[in-house]
N, C-alpha and C positions, 0 to 999 in steps of 0.2 A: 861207472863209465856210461851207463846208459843213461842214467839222469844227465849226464854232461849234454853228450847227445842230443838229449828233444830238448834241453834248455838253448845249443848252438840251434835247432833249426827253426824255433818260435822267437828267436834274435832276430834270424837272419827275414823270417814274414813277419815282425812287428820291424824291422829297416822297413822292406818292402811296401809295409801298407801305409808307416810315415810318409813316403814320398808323394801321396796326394795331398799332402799341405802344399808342396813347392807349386811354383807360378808357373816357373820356364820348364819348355819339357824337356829338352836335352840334360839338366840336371835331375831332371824327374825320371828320364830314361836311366839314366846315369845309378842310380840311388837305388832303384828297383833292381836291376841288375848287378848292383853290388849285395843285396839281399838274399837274391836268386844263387848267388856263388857260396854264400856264409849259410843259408839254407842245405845246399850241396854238398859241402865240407862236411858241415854236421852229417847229413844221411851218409854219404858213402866215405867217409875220413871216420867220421870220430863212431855212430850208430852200429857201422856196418863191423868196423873191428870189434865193438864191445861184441855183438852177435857171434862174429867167427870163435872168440875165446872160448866163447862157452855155447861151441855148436853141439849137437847129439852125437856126431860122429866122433867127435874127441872124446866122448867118456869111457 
């Protein structure tokens, strides 16, 4: 689950650092901030639960 994790947030800044190919900035704004959100998800969606399952205090 944790591999899931840093592969969702190196997704979401390989979206992000794609969009400096685009020409127009509003899809460029667009593009980056859809990376920014799929970056996010990963840390605190998908990264942050793997961590809580197996925090120190649960053992």
């Amino acid at each position: 689950m944790k591999l899931a994790g840093i592969i969702v947030i190196l997704l979401g800044w390989i979206i992000a650092i794609m969009s400096l190919t685009l020409s127009n900035t509003g899809v460029q704004l667009a593009v980056v901030l859809a990376g920014f959100i799929i970056s996010l998800v990963g840390i605190i969606g998908v990264l942050n639960r793997a961590h809580l399952a197996e925090a120190i205090w649960k053992q």
